[in-house]
C-alpha positions in Angstrom: 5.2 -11.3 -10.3 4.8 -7.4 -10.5 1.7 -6.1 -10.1 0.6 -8.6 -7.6 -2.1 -7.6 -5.0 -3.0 -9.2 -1.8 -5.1 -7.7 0.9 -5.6 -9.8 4.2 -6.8 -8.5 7.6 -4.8 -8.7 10.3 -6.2 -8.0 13.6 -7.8 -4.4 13.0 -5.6 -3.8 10.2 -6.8 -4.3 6.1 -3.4 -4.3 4.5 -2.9 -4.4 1.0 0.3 -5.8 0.0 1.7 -5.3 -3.6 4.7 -6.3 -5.8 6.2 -3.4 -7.6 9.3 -3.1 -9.8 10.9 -6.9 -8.3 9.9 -5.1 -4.5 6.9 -5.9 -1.9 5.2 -3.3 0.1 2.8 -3.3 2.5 0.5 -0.9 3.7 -2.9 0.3 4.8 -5.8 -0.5 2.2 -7.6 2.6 3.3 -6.9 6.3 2.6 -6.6 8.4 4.8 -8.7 10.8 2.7 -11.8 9.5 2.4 -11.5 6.0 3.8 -11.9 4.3 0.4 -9.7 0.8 -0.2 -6.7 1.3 -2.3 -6.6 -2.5 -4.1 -8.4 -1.0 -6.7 -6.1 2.2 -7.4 -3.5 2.7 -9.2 0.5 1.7 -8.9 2.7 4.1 -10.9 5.7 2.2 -10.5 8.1 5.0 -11.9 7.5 7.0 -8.5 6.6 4.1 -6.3 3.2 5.4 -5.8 -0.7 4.2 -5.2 -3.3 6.4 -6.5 -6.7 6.1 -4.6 -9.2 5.4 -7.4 -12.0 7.8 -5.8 -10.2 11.7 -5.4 -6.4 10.7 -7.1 -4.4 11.3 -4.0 -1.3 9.4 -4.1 0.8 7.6 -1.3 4.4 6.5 -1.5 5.0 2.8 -1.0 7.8 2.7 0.5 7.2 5.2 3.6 3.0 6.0 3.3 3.4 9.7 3.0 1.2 11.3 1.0 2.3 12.8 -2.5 -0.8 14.2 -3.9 -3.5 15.8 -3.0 -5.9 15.8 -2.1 -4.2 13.5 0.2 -2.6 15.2 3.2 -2.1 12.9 5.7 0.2 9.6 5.6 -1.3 6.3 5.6 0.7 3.3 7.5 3.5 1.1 6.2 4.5 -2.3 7.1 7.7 -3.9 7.1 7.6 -6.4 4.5 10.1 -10.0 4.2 10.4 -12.4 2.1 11.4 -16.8 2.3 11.8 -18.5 -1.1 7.9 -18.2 -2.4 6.8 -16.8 0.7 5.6 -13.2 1.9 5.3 -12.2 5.4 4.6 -8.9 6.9 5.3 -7.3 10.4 2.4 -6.0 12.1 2.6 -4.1 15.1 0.6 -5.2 18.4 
C-alpha cells in the first residue's frame, strides 16, 4: 500500500524503505545534512522526494541526490525487488 514505511538495519546500514506512487525505494534513513532519520519526513510523491523533518532538505528516491537545500550532498540508494507480497533489497558488502 502507498505510503508504507519500513526501516531495518542491515549490517552498518539503517535503510528506510518506502512505497510511493505503486513503486518501492530504498535508501539511507539518515541525512546527510545533519544526520537526523528520514522515517519521519515527508514523501511528496508528485516529485518523488523525502523531506527531512528537521532543516526541509529534500532527496530524490529514486537516485538520493539531493534537491533542496539545505541539503547538498546525496544520500545512498538501494536497489529495491519485489516476489508476490515480498520486498527485498540489495545491499552492498
Amino acid at each position: 500500500m502507498d505510503g508504507e514505511r519500513v526501516v531495518k538495519e542491515v549490517g552498518e546500514h539503517e535503510i528506510l524503505v518506502l512505497r510511493v506512487g505503486g513503486e518501492h525505494y530504498a535508501i539511507s534513513n539518515i541525512c546527510s545534512h545533519d544526520e537526523v532519520w528520514l522515517d519521519d519526513g515527508i514523501v511528496h510523491e508528485e516529485s518523488c522526494e523525502l523531506e527531512c523533518p528537521m532543516h526541509e532538505g529534500r532527496f530524490d528516491l529514486r537516485t538520493g541526490e539531493a534537491t533542496h537545500e539545505p541539503a547538498e550532498e546525496p544520500i545512498p540508494t538501494f536497489s529495491v525487488f519485489v516476489e508476490g507480497d515480498d520486498v527485498f533489497v540489495e545491499v552492498p558488502d
